[in-house]
C-alpha positions in Angstrom: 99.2 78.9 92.4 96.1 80.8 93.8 93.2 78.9 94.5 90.3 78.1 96.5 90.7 75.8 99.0 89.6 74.8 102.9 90.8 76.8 105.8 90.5 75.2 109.2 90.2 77.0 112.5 92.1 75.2 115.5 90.9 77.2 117.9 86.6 75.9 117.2 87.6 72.4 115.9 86.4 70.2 118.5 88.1 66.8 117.1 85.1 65.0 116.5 86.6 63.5 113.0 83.4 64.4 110.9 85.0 66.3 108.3 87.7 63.2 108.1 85.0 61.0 107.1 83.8 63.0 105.0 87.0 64.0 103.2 87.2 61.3 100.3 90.2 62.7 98.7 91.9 61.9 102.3 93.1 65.7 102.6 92.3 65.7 106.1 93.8 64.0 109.5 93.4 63.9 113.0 96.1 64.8 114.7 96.8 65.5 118.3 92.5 66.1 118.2 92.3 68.5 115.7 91.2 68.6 111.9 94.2 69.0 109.8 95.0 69.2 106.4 98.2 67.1 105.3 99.0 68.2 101.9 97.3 71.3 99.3 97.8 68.3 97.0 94.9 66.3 98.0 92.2 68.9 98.7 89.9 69.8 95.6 88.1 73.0 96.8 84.9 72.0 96.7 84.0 71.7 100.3 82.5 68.5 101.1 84.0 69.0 104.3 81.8 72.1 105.4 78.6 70.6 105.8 80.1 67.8 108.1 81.5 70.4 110.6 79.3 70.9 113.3 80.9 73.9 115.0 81.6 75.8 111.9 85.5 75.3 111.9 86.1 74.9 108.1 85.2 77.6 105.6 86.7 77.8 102.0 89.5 80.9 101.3 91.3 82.0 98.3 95.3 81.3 98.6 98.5 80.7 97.2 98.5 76.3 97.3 100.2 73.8 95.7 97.9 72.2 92.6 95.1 69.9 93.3 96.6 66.0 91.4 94.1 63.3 91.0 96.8 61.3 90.3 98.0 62.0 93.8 94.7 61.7 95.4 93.8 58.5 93.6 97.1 56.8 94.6 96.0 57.8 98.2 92.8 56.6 98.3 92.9 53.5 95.7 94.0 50.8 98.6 90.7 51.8 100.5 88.6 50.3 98.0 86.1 50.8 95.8 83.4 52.5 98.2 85.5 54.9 98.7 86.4 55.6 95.1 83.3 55.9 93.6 82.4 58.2 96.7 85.2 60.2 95.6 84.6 60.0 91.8 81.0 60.5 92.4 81.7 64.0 94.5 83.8 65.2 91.7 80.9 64.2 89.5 78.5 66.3 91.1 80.5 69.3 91.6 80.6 69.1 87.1 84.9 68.2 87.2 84.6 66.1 84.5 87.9 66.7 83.6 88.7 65.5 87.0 87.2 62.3 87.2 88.2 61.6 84.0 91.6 61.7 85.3 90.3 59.0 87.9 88.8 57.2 85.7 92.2 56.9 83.6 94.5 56.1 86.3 92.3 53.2 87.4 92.3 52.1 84.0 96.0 52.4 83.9 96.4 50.3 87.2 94.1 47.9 86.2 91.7 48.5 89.2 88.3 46.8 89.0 85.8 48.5 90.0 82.4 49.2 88.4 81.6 52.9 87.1 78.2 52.5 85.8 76.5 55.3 88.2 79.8 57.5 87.2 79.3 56.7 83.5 75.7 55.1 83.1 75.2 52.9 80.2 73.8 55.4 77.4 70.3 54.4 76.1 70.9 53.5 72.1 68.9 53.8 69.5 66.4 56.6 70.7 64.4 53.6 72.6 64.0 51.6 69.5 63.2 48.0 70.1 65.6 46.6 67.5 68.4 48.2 69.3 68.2 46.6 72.2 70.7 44.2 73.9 70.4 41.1 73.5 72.3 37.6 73.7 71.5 35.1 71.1 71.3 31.0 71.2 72.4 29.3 68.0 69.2 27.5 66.5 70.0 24.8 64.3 67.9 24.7 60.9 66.1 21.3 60.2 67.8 19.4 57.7 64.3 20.1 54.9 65.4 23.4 54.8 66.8 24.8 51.9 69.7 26.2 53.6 71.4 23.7 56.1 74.3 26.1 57.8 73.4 27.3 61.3 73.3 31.3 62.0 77.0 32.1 64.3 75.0 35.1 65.1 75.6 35.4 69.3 74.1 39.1 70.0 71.7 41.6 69.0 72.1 45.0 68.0 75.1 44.2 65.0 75.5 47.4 63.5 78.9 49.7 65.4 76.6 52.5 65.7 74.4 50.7 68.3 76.5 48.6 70.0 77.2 48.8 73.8 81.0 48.3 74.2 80.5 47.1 77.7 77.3 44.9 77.1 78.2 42.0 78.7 78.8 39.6 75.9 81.8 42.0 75.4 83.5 40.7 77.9 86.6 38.5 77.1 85.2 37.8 73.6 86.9 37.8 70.6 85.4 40.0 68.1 85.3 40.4 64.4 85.1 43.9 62.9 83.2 43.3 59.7 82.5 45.9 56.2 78.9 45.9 55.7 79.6 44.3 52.4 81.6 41.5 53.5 78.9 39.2 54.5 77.4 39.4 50.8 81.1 38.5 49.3 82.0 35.8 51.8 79.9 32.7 51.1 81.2 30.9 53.9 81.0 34.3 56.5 79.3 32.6 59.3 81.3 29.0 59.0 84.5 30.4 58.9 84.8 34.2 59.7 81.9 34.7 62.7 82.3 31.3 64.1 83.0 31.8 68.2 83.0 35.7 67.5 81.0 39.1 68.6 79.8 40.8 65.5 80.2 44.4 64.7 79.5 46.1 61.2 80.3 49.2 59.8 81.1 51.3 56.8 83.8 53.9 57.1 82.5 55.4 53.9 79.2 55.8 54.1 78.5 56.1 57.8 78.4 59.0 60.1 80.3 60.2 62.7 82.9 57.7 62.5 85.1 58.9 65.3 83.0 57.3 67.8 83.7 54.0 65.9 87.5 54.0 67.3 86.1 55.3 71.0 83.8 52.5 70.9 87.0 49.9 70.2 88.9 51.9 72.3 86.4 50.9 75.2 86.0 47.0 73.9 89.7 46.7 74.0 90.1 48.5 77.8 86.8 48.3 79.5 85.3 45.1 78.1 89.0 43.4 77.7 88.3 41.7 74.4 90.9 38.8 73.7 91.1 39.7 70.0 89.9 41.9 67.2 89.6 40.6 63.5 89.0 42.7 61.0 87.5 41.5 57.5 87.5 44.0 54.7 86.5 44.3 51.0 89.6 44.3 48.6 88.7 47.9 47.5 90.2 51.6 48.7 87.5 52.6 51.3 87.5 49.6 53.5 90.9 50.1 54.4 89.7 52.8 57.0 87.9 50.1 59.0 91.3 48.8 59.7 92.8 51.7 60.5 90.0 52.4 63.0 91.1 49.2 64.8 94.7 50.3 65.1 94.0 53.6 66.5 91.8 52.4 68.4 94.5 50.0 69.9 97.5 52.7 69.4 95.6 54.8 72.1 94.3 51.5 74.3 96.4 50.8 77.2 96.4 46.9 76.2 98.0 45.6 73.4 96.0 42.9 71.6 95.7 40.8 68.6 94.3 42.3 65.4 94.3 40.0 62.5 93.2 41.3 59.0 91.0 39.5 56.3 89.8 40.1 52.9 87.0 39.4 50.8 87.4 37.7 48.2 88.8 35.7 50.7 92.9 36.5 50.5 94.5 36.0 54.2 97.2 39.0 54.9 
């Protein structure tokens, strides 16, 4: 195919290895002291190289070369570690490839690489800066025994509702956590005793909220990003709540992990 990509002259590269280093996609060698480029595969186009060359050797041409692969580049670069992926990622970035470094972004997911994306994909701000949406882990308080209700609160974070949650806040991570109907809690006598006990809470309504498709992205990042152990889903016995179960299994079908998701109903039936 024709594209734009770097063009090095032999005859002014002086060896010094600049536009190596600054090569994250690993395009470019040393070799016998001069600049080369090993494969059309790895080089993206966008020129980082240039402003490391300080004779002027590299400029960028329009050619028949093979397609740019992420997939190729990332394999190449992935044992180097993570300072120089999220170099690589963050030039992508900066250059507007989304596509691109969502391709990154999927093979380390795929390969179960660790490394931390927040500058590539920065924590959104929820809630428009409203207090009450804000982040937050929560201590169990126990209610003196001269209160009229004696049951202690399960409740272990803050926001609840699916809308505002973070799926990688931190108490994410590892948990187990139960997808509830906004009704549920009202049905279920027992909810905190027996359905929320050791569980991250998330509410929702997939009748009556908005925008619902972000509900199964948000799962979709619980189950990948955060790594949740399981998913439990308690429903009303009525039509509409089934969709917050089938949110939860689409949100696994397209998850590269397979975990549990269990289903409850209120009035309490177990399925």
């Amino acid at each position: 195919m024709k594209r734009t990509i770097i063009k090095i002259d032999e005859e002014k590269c002086n060896g010094c290895g600049l536009c190596v280093q600054g090569c994250h996609e690993g395009a470019l060698q040393l070799i016998d002291g001069k600049a080369v480029m090993i494969s059309d595969l790895y080089c993206d186009g966008l020129g980082a190289c240039i402003g490391e060359c300080p004779v002027g050797a590299i400029k960028l041409e329009e050619r028949e070369a093979e397609p740019y692969s992420e997939e190729a580049v990332m394999e190449r670069i992935a044992p180097k570690g993570e300072h120089v992926i999220l170099a690589h990622l963050r030039h992508l970035k900066d250059h507007d490839e989304k596509e691109l470094v969502k391709q990154g972004v999927d093979y380390l997911k795929r390969h179960n690489i660790p490394i931390n994306l927040q500058e590539i994909h920065p924590t959104p701000k929820l809630g428009y800066g409203c207090p009450s949406s804000m982040a937050r882990e929560l201590k169990p308080i126990m209610k003196p025994a001269a209160t009229p209700y004696s049951s202690s609160s399960e409740l272990r974070q803050w926001p609840v509702q699916l809308h505002l949650l973070n799926p990688q806040a931190g108490y994410f991570q590892r948990a187990n956590v139960l997808l509830a109907s906004d009704c549920s809690a009202f049905t279920a006598g027992n909810f905190h005793e027996h359905f929320l006990k050791g569980k991250i809470l998330a509410i929702a309504c997939p009748k009556l909220d908005h925008n619902t498709d972000s509900y199964v992205d948000k799962l979709h990042s619980m189950i990948d990003d955060a790594q949740i152990d399981t998913l439990s889903v308690l429903i009303m016995e009525v039509p509409c709540c089934g969709g917050l179960l089938q949110m939860a299994l689409k949100a696994r079908e397209i998850a590269s992990r397979n975990i549990p998701i269990k289903r409850s109903c209120c009035p309490w039936k177990e399925k």
